[in-house]
Backbone bond lengths (Angstrom), bond angles and torsions (degrees), N, CA, C in turn:
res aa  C-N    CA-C-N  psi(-1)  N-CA   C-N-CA  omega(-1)  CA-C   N-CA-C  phi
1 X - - - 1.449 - - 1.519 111.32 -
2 X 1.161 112.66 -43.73 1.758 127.88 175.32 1.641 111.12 -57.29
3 X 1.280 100.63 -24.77 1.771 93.38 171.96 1.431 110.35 -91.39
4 X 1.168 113.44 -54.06 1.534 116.50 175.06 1.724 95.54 -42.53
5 X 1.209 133.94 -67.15 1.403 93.42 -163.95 1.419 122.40 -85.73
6 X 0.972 112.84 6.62 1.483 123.66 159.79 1.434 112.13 -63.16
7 X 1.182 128.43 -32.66 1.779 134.95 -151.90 1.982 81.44 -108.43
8 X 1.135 129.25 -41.10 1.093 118.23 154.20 1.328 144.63 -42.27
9 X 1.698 106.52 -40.15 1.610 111.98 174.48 1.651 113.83 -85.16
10 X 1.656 105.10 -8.40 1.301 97.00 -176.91 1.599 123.53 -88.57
11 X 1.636 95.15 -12.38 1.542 135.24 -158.34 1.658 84.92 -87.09
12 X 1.409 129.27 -46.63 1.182 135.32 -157.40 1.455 103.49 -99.47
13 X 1.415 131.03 -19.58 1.669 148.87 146.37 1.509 109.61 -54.48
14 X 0.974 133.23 -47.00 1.169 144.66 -170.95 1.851 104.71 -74.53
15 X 1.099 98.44 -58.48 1.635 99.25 -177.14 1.514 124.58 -77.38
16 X 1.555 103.45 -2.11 1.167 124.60 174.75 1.276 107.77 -79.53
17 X 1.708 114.96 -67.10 1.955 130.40 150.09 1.731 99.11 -9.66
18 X 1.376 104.37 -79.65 1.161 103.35 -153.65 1.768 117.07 -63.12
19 X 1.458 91.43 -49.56 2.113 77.32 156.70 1.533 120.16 -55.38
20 X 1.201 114.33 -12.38 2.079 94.52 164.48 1.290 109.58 -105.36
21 X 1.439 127.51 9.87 1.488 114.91 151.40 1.537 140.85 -68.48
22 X 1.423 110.44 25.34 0.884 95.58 176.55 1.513 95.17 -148.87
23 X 1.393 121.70 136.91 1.556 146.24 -175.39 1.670 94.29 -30.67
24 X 1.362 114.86 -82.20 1.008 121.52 -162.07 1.572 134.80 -48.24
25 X 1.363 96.85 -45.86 1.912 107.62 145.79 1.566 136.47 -56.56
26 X 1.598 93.74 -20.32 1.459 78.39 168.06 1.638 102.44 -87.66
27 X 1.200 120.52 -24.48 1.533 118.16 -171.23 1.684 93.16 -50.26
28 X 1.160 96.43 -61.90 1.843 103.61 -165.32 1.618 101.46 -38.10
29 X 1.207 104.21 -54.09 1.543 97.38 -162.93 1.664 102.95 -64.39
30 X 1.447 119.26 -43.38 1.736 96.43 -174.76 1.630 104.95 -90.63
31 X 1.954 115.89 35.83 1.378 86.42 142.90 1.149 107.48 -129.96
32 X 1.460 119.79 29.93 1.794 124.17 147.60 1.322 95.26 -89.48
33 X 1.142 154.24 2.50 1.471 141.40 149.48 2.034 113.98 -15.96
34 X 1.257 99.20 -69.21 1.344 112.00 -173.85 1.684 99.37 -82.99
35 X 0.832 144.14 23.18 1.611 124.44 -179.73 1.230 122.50 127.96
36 X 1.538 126.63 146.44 1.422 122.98 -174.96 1.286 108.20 -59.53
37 X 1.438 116.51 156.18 1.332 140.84 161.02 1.286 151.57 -131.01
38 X 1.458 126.77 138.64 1.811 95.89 -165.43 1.604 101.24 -73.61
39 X 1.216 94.43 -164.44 1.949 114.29 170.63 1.446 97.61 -72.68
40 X 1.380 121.88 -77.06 1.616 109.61 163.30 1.267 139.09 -13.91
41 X 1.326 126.11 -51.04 1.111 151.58 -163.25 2.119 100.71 -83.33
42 X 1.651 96.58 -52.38 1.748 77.18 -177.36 1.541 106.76 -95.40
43 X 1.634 112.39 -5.67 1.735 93.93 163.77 1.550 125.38 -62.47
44 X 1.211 105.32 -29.37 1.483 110.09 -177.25 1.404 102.55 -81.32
45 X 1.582 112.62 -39.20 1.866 99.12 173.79 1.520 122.44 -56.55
46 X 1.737 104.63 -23.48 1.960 94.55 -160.12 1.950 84.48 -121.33
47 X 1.539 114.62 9.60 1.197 90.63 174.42 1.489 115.74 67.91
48 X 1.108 108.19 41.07 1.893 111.64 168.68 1.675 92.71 -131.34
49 X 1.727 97.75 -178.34 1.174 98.66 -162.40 1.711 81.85 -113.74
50 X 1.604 105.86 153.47 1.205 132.04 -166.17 1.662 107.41 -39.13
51 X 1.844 123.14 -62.56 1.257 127.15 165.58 1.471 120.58 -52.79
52 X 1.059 139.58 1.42 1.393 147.48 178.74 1.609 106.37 -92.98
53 X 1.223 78.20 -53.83 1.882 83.65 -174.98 1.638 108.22 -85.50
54 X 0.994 127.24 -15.83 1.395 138.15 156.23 1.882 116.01 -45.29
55 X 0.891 87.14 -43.12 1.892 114.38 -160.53 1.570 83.50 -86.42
56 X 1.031 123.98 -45.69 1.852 109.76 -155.96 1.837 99.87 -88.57
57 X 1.880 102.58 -31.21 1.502 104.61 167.11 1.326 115.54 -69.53
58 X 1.546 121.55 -14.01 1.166 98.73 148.12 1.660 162.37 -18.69
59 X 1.789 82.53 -89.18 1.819 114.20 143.20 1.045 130.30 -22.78
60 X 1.349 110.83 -62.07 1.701 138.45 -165.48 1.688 90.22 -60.36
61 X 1.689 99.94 -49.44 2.011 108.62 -165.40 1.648 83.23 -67.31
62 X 0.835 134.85 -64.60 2.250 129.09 -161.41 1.038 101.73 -64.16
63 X 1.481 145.70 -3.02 1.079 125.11 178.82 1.722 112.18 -116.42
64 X 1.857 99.10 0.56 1.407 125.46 173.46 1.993 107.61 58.29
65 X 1.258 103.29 34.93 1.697 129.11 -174.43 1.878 81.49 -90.59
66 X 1.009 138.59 -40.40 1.553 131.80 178.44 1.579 102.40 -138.36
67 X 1.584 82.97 164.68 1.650 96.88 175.73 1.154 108.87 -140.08
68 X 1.623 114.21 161.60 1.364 116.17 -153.05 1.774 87.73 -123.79
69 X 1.671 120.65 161.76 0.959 123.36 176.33 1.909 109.96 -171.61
70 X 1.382 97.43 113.88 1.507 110.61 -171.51 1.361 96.01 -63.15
71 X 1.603 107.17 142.92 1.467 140.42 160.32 1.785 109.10 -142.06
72 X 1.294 94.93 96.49 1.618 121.12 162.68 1.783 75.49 57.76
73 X 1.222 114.34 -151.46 1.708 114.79 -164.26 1.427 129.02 -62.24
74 X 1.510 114.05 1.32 1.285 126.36 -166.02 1.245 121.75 -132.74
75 X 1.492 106.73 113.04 1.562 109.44 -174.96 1.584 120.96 -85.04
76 X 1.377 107.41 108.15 1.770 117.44 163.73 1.176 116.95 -73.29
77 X 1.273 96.90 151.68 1.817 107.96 -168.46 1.604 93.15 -151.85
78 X 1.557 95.98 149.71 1.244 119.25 -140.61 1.376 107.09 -146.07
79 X 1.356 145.96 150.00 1.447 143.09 -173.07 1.554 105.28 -82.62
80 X 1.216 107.91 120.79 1.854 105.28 175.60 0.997 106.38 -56.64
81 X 1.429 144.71 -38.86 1.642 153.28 -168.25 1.308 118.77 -142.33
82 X 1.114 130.75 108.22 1.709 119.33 169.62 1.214 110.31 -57.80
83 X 1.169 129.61 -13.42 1.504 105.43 -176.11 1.138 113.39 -97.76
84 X 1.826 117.55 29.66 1.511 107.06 140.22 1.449 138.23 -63.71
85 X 1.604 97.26 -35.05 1.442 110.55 161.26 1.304 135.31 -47.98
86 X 1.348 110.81 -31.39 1.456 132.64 176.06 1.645 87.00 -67.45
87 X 1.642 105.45 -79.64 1.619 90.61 -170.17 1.614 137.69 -40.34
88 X 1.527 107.05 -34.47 1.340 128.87 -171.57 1.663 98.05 -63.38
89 X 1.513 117.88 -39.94 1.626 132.47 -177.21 1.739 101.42 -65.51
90 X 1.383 110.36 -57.79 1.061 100.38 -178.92 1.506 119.17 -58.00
91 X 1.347 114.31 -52.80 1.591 106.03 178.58 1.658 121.18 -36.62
92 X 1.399 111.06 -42.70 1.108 138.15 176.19 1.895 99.28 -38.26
93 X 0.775 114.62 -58.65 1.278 141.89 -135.34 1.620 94.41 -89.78
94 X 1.558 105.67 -42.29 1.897 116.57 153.15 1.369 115.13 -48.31
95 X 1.426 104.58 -34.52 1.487 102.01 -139.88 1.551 81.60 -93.91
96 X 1.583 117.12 -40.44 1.541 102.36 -179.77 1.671 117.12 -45.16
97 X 1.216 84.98 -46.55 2.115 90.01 -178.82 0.704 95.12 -51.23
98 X 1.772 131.27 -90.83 1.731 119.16 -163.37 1.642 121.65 -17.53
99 X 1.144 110.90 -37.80 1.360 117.22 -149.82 2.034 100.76 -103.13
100 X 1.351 85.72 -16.62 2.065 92.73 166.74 1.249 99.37 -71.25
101 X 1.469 110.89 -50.75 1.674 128.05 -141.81 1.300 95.21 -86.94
102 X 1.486 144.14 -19.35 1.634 147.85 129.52 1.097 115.04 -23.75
103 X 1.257 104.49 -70.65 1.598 117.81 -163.84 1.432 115.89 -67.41
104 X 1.315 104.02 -58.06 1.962 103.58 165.48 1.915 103.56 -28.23
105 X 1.786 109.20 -63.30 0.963 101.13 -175.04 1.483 134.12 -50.58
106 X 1.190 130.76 -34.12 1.198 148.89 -162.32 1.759 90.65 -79.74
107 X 1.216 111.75 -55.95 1.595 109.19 -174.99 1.363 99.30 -54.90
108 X 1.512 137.32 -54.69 1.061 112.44 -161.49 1.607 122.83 -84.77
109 X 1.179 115.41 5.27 1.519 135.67 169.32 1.763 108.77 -85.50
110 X 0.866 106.69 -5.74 2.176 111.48 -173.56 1.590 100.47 -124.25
């Protein structure tokens, strides 16, 4: 029983990964940071076109990373947890190192 739900959380880790592989979803998510939004509302914020960002709020909804909630014809969507943001910051925060720990290198190779 202890593996099965183990092979479950990794199954549910994994699909989590894979909704932040891609640029554009993470945009979405830190610009529900501050507050729900329609589809309208964050195509015009990140500059995509309405079906694009539709398609990735998809994802975001199956992997339950946002939630959606009708108001009169327009569905807002909203971060299931802020402390994706936290995570998304921290990665960030890897990614700065990698990218020190590059750069040192490169200087001392020139």
């Amino acid at each position: 029983m202890q593996s099965d739900l183990r092979r479950e959380v990794n199954q549910l880790h994994a699909e989590i990964c894979q909704a932040l592989s891609d640029p554009s979803r993470i945009l979405i998510l830190y610009e529900l940071r501050e507050g729900a939004r329609n589809v309208g509302e964050l195509a015009d914020g990140l500059g995509m076109t309405q079906p694009t960002v539709s398609r990735h709020l998809k994802v975001l909804r199956d992997r339950r990373m946002v939630l959606a909630t009708r108001e009169g014809t327009s569905m807002y969507y909203r971060l299931a947890d802020q402390r994706v943001i936290q995570a998304l910051n921290l990665l960030r925060e890897v990614l700065a190192g990698i990218l020190g720990a590059r750069s040192a290198l490169v200087e001392e190779i020139t």
